[in-house]
C-alpha positions as CSV (number, residue, x, y, z in Angstrom):
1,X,116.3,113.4,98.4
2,X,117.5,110.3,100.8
3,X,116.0,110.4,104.1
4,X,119.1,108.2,105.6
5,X,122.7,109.8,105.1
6,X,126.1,108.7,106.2
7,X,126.5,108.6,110.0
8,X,122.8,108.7,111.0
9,X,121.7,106.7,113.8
10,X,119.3,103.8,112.8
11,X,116.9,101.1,114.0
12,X,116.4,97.8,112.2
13,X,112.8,97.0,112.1
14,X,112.6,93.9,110.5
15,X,114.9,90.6,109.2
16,X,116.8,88.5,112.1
17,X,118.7,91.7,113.1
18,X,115.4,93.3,113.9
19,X,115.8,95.6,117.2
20,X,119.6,96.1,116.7
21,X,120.9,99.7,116.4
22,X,123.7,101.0,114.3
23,X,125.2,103.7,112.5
24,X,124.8,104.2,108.7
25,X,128.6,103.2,107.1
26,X,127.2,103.7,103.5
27,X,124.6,104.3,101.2
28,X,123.9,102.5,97.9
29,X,121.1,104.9,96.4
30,X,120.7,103.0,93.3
31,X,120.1,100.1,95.1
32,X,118.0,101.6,97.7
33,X,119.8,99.8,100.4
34,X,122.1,100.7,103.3
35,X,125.3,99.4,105.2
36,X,125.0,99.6,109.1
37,X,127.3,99.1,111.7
38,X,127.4,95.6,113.0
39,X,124.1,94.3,111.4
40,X,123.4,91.7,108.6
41,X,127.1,90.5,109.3
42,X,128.0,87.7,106.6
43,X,131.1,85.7,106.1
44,X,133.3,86.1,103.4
45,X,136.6,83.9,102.3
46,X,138.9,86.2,101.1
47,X,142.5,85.5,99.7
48,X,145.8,86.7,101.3
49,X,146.7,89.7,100.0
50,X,149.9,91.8,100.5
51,X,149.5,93.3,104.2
52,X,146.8,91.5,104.3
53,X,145.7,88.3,105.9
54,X,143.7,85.5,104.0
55,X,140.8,83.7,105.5
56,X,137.1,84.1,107.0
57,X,136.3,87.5,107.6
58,X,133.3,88.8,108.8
59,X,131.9,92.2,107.5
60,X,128.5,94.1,107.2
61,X,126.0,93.4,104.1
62,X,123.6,96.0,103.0
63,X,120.1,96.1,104.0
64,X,117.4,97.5,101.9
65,X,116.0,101.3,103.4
66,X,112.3,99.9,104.0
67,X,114.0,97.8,106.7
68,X,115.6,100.3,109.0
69,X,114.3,103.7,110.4
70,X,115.9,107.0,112.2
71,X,116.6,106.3,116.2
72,X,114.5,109.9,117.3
73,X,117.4,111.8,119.0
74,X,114.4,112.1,122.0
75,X,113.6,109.3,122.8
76,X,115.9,106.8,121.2
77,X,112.7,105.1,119.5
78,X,112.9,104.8,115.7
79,X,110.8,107.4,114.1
80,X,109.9,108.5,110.5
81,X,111.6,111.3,108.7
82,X,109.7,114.6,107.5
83,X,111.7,117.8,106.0
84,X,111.3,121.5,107.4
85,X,112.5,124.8,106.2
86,X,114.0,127.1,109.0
87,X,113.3,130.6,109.0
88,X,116.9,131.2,107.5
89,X,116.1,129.3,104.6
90,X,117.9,126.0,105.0
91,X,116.1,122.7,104.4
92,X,116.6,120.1,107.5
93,X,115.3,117.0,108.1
94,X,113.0,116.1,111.3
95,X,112.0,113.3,113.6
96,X,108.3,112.8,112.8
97,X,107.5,111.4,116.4
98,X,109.3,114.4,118.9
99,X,109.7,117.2,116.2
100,X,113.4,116.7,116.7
101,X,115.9,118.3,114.3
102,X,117.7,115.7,112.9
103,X,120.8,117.1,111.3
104,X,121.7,120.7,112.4
């Protein structure tokens, strides 16, 4: 089981994007690597298409999962992930640092 989902809130620890925070667009599990909001940015020349413009767009690259970590909903600090099972039964994950339920 992933530890970063679509939508979480992330931290980039290392590369030249190192302190930027983002959300998670998309995961490649296979690949163990992640597309965040705004970070890794690279330049692509694409070709006009139909209702769509040609030229130098800018977009997000993935970055591999060692490199980014959970922002802790407490103190906005990026955190590791642990998993805990409620008293109901489900299985959530938490924020290692403030105890923090993650997803509800």
């Amino acid at each position: 089981m992933l530890k970063i989902r679509k939508g979480d809130k992330v931290v980039v620890l290392a590369g030249r994007d190192k302190g930027k925070e983002g959300e998670v667009l998309r995961v490649l599990a296979d690949e163990n690597r992640a597309i965040v909001q705004g970070v890794n940015m690279v330049k692509r020349h694409t070709r006009q298409r139909p209702g769509e413009p040609g030229g130098i767009v800018e977009k997000e690259s993935a970055i591999h999962m060692s490199n980014v970590a959970h922002k802790d909903p407490k103190s906005s600090k990026p955190t590791r992930v642990g998993f805990k099972v409620l008293a109901d039964g489900k299985k959530v994950r938490v924020a290692r640092a403030s105890g923090e339920v993650i997803d509800g």
